[in-house]
N, C-alpha and C positions, 0 to 999 in steps of 0.2 A: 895071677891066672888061676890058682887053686878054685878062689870064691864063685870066680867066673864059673868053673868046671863043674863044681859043686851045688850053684844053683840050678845049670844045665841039666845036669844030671837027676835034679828032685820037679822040672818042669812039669810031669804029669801029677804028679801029689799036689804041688803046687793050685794046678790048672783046677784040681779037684777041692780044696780048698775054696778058691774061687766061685766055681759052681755050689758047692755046698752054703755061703754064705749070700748067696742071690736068692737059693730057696726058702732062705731062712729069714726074709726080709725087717725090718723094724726101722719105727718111725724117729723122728729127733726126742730126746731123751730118754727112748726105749728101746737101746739097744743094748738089755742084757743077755740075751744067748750071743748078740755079736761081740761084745767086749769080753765076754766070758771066753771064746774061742778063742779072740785074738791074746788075750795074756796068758791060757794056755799054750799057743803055739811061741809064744815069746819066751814062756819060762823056761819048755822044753827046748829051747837051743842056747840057755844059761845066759839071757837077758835079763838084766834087773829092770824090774816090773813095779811102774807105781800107778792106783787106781784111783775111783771116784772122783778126778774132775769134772766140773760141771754135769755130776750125776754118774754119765758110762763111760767118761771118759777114760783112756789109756794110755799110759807112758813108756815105750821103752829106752833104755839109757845102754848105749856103748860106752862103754870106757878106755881109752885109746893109751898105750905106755908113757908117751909123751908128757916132756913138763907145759906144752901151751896148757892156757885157758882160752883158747879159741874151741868155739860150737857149732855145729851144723844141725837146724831144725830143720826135720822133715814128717808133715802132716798130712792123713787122709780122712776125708771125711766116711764115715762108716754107716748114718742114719739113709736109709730109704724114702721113694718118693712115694706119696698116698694116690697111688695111678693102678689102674686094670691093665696086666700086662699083656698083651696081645700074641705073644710070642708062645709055639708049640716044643718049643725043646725038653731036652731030658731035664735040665735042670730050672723048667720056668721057678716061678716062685710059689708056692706050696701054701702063701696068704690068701686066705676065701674069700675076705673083703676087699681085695686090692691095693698091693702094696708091690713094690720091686724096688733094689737096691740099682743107685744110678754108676756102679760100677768104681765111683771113685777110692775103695779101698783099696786097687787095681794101680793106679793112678796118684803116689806121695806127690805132694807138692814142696818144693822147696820154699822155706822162711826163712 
């Protein structure tokens, strides 16, 4: 319940995060300010952090007390759609030519 309590608790940084990384959109293998944030916000909470797959790609690694060798993969896609965003919010996307992130960094998927 701690983890539970603890993500509740950073919901608004979080939220901001989020919006911070919509305005900051990039297309498939150009997303070095968005991989650069995300292994930033990884290293800062003492996740081992490994880089450069397929270009921006980014890894982070739990490591759990246990003796299994069982893993649980969990991926989001992070690259943006080449689209004119329509949308008037605080945090549209800040790209002049038209770009916005399709939300899936929001959104792990289980592998």
């Amino acid at each position: 319940m701690a983890v539970i309590n603890s993500i509740a608790d950073r919901q608004e940084e979080m939220r901001g995060w989020r919006h911070l990384m919509h305005q900051h959109p990039e297309t498939s293998y150009e997303e070095v300010w968005t991989s650069n944030f995300i292994a930033e916000k990884l290293t800062s909470f003492g996740i081992e952090v490994h880089r450069g797959m397929g270009k921006t790609g980014v890894v982070g690694v739990l490591r759990g007390n246990g003796k299994s060798d069982a893993a649980i993969g969990l991926r989001a896609d992070m690259d943006a759609l080449p689209m004119q965003e329509m949308n008037a919010f605080a945090h549209k996307s800040e790209t002049p030519d038209g770009c916005m992130h399709a939300g899936m960094m929001a959104i792990a998927q289980c592998c």
